[in-house]
FIVEXVEX-454671 format. One record per residue (C-alpha): x, y, z; residue number from 1. Coordinates in Angstrom, 3 decimals, decimal comma, padded with zeros to 6 digits. Example, Ala and Ser with C-alpha at 12.3 -4.5 7.8 and 13.67 -1.06 7.14 Angstrom:
BEGIN
+----------+----------+----------+------+
!     east !    north !       up ! resi !
+----------+----------+----------+------+
!  012,300 ! -004,500 !  007,800 !    1 !
!  013,670 ! -001,060 !  007,140 !    2 !
+----------+----------+----------+------+
This chain:
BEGIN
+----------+----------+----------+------+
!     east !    north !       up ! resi !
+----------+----------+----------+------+
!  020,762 !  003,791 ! -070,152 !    1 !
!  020,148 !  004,074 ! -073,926 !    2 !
!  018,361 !  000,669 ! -074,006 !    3 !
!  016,212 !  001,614 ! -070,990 !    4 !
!  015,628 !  004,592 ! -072,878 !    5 !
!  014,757 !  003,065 ! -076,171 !    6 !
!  012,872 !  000,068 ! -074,068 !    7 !
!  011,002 !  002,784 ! -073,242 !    8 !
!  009,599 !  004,432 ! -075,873 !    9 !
!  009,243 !  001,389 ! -077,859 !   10 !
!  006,826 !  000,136 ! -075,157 !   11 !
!  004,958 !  003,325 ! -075,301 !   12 !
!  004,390 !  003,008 ! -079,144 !   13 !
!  003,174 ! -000,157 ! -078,262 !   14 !
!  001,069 ! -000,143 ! -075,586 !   15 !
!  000,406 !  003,616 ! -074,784 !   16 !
!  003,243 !  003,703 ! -071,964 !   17 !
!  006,348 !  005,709 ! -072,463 !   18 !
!  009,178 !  008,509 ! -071,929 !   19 !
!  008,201 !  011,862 ! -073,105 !   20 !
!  011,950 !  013,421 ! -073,767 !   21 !
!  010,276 !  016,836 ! -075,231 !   22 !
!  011,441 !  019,206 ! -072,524 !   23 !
!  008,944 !  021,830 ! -072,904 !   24 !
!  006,147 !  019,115 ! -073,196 !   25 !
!  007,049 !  017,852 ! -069,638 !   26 !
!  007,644 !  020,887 ! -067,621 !   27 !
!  011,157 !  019,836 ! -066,745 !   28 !
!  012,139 !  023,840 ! -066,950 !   29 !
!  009,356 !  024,954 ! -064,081 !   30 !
!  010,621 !  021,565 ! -062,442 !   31 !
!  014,449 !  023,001 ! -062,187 !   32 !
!  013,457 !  026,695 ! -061,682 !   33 !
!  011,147 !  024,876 ! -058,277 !   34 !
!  014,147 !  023,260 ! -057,270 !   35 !
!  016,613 !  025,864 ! -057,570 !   36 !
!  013,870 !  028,358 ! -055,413 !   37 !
!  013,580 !  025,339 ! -053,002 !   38 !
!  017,311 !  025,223 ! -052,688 !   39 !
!  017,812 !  028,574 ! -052,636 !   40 !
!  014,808 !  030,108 ! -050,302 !   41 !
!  014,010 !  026,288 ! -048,267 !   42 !
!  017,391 !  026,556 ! -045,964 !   43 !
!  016,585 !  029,623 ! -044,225 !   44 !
!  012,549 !  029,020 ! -043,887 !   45 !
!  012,592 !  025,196 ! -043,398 !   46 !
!  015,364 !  025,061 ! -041,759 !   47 !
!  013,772 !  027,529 ! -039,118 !   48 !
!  010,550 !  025,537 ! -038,661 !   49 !
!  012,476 !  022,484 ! -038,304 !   50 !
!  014,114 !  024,205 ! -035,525 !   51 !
!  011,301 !  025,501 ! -033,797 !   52 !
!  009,691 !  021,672 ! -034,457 !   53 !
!  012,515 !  020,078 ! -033,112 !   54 !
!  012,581 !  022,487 ! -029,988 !   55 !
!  008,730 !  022,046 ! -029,694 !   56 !
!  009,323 !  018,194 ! -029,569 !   57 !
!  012,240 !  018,218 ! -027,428 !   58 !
!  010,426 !  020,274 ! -024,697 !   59 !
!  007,257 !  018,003 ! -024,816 !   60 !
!  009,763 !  014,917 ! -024,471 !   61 !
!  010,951 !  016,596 ! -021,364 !   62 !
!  007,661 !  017,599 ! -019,986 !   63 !
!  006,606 !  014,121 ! -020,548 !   64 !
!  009,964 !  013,089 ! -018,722 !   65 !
!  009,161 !  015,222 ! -016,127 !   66 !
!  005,649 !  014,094 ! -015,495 !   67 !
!  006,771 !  010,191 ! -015,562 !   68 !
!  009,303 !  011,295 ! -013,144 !   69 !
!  006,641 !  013,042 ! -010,894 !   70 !
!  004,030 !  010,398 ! -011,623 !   71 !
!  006,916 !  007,943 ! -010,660 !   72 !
!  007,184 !  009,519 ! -007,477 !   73 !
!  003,681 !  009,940 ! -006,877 !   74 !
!  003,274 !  006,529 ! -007,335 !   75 !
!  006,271 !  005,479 ! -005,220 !   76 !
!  004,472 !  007,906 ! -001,825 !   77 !
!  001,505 !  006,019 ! -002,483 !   78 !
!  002,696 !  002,736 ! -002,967 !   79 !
!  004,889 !  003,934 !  000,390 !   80 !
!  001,772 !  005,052 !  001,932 !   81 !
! -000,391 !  001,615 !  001,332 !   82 !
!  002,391 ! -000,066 !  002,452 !   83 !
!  001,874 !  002,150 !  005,644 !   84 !
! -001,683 !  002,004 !  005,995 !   85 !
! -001,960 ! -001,944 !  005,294 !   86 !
!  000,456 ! -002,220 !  008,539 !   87 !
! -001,739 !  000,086 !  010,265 !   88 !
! -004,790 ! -002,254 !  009,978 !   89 !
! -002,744 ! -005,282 !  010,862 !   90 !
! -001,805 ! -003,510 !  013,957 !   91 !
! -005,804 ! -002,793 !  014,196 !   92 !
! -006,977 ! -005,839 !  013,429 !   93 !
! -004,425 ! -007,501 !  016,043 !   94 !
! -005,642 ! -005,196 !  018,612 !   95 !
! -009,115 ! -005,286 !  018,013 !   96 !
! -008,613 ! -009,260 !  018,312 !   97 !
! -006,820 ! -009,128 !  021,188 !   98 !
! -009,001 ! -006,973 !  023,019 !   99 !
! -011,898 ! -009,062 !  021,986 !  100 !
! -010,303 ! -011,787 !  023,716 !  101 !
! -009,952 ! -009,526 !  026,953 !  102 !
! -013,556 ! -008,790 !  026,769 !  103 !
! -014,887 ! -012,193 !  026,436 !  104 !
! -012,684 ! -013,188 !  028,932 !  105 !
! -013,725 ! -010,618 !  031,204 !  106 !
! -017,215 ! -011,716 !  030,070 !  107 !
! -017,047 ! -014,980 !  031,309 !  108 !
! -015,315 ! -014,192 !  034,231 !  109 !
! -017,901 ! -012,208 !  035,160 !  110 !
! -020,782 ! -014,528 !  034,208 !  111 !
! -019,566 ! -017,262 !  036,546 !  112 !
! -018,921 ! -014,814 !  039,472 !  113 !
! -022,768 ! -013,677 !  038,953 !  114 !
! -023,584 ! -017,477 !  038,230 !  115 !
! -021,911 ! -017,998 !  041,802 !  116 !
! -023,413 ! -015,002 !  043,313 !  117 !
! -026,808 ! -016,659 !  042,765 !  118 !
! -025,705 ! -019,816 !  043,656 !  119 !
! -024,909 ! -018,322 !  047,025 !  120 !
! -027,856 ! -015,971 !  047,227 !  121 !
! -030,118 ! -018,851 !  046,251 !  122 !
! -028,407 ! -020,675 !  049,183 !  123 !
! -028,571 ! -017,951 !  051,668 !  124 !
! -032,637 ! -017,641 !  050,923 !  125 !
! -033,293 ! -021,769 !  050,805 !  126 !
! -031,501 ! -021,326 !  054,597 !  127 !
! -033,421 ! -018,779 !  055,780 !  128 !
! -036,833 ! -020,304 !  054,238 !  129 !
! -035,792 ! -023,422 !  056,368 !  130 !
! -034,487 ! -021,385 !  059,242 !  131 !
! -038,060 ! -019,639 !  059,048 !  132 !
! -040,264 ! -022,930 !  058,343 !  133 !
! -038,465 ! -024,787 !  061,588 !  134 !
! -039,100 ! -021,631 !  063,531 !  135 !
! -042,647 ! -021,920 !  062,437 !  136 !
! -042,489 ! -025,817 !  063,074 !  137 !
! -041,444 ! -024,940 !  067,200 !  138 !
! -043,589 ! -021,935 !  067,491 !  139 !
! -046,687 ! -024,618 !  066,112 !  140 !
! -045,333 ! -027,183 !  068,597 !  141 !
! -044,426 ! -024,972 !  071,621 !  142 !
! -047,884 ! -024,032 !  071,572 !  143 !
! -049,488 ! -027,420 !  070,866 !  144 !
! -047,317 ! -028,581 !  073,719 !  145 !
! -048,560 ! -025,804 !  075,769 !  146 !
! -051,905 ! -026,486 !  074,759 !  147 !
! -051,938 ! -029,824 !  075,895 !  148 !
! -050,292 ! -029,205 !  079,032 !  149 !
! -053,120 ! -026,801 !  079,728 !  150 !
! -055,701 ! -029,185 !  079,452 !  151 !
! -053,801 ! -031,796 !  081,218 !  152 !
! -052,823 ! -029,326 !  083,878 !  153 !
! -056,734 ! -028,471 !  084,000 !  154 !
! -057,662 ! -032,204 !  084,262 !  155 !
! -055,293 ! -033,031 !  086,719 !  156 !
! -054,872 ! -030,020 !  089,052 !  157 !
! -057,209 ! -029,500 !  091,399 !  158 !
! -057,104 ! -026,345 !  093,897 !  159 !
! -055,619 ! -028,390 !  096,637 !  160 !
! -052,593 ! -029,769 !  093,804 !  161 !
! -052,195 ! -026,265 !  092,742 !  162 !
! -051,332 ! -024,621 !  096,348 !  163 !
! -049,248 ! -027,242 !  096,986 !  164 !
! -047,222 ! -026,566 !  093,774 !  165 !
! -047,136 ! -022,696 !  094,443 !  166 !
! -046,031 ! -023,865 !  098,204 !  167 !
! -043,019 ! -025,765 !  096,278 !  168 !
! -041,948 ! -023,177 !  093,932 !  169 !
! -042,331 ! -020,585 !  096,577 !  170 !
! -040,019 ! -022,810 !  098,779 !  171 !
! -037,563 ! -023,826 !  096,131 !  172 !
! -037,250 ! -020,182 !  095,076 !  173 !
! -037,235 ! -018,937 !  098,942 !  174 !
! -033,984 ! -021,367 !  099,356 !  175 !
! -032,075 ! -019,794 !  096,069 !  176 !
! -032,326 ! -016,390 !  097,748 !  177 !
+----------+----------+----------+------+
């Protein structure tokens, strides 16, 4: 330590860097006294804030615990409750589809029972058009045909034909009764 000592203060000669061993010069008397007051007076008062510091610390560590925990949890009843609600709109969704299905089922269904319904009604009106256009076809020929036998009746009956023909009718209809 001597040779550090005298390394030292021949460097400072030197080169203007040294150890100053005057004690007065250096303070090393208000140095002590601060140390002794720090050892004396710091136990008490430092040792109290540490305390408090420490307790401080240690209840924000477990308030911070806590709220992981709770956060933890939170996240856990949502993460529960996603679970829950994605399963709910499966179940939607496979309901929704499956009613779909029944609807466009039912929606065909019924489009080919209408589709035959007008087949049928169409059917049922192109019958009674021709039912209607042959009735008009005989009433237009019953009454040409009557026509004609008018005027062939009026050609060839003369009043003598015509009382024999009543005489006949009367005769054939006299015999029935």
């Amino acid at each position: 330590m001597i040779n550090v000592l005298w390394l030292a203060t021949e460097a400072s000669a030197e080169e203007g860097f040294g150890l100053n061993l005057d004690v007065l010069d250096t303070n090393l008397i208000n140095l002590g006294i601060l140390i002794v007051v720090l050892l004396y007076f710091a136990p008490g008062f430092l040792g109290k804030i540490l305390k408090e510091r420490r307790a401080t610390i240690e209840q924000a560590i477990k308030e911070a615990e806590e709220r992981q925990q709770k956060a933890a949890a939170a996240l856990a009843e949502q993460e529960k409750n996603l679970t829950q609600a994605q399963a709910e709109a499966q179940k939607i969704l496979a309901t929704a589809e499956t009613r779909a299905q029944e609807v466009k089922q039912r929606i065909e269904l019924q489009a080919e029972q209408d589709v035959e319904r007008m087949k049928a009604t169409a059917n049922q009106e192109m019958d009674t058009e021709r039912d209607k256009a042959i009735a008009q076809l005989r009433s237009i020929v019953a009454s040409k045909a009557l026509a004609q036998v008018e005027s062939r009746l009026k050609e060839t009956l003369d009043e003598n034909a015509q009382r024999q023909l009543v005489d006949r009718s009367i005769g054939v209809l006299g015999g029935q009764l």
